[in-house]
C-alpha positions, 0 to 999 in steps of 0.5 A: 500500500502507499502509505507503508511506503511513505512510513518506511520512507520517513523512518528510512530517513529519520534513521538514515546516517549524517549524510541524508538530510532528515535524518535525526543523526544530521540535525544532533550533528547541527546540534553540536555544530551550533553548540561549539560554535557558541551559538545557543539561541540556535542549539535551543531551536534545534534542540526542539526540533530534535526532540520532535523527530526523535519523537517521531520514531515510536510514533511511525513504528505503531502506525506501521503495526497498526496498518499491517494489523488493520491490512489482516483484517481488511483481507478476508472481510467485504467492504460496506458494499459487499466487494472485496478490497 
């Protein structure tokens, strides 16, 4: 289905290296960048977006079991209008 695609495409990239842009790795990397640049106005602001992703992790992981187990189910059970998916 397209949307398992778009899910393990956004937690491919969320757990991708330093060089994929997304990533949760690259945006700590801009973290430290601005941290040891004595910048701390932008390690705030980054630092919350960092917490977002990361959030993002467990939260794509559930909806990806829940779809698979809403796709069993779908399976063997007709739509309202008595076809099949």
């Amino acid at each position: 289905m397209r949307i398992d695609k778009r899910i393990d495409r956004s937690l491919s990239r969320l757990n991708g290296p330093v060089s994929v842009r997304g990533s949760i790795a690259r945006l700590q990397q801009r973290v430290d960048n601005a941290k040891a640049a004595g910048h701390g106005a932008i390690e705030t602001y980054l630092k919350g977006r960092l917490a977002y992703r990361k959030s993002l992790v467990p939260t794509l992981e559930q909806r990806s079991k829940d779809l698979a187990k809403v796709s069993d189910w779908c399976g063997p059970n007709p739509t309202a209008d008595g076809a099949t998916p």
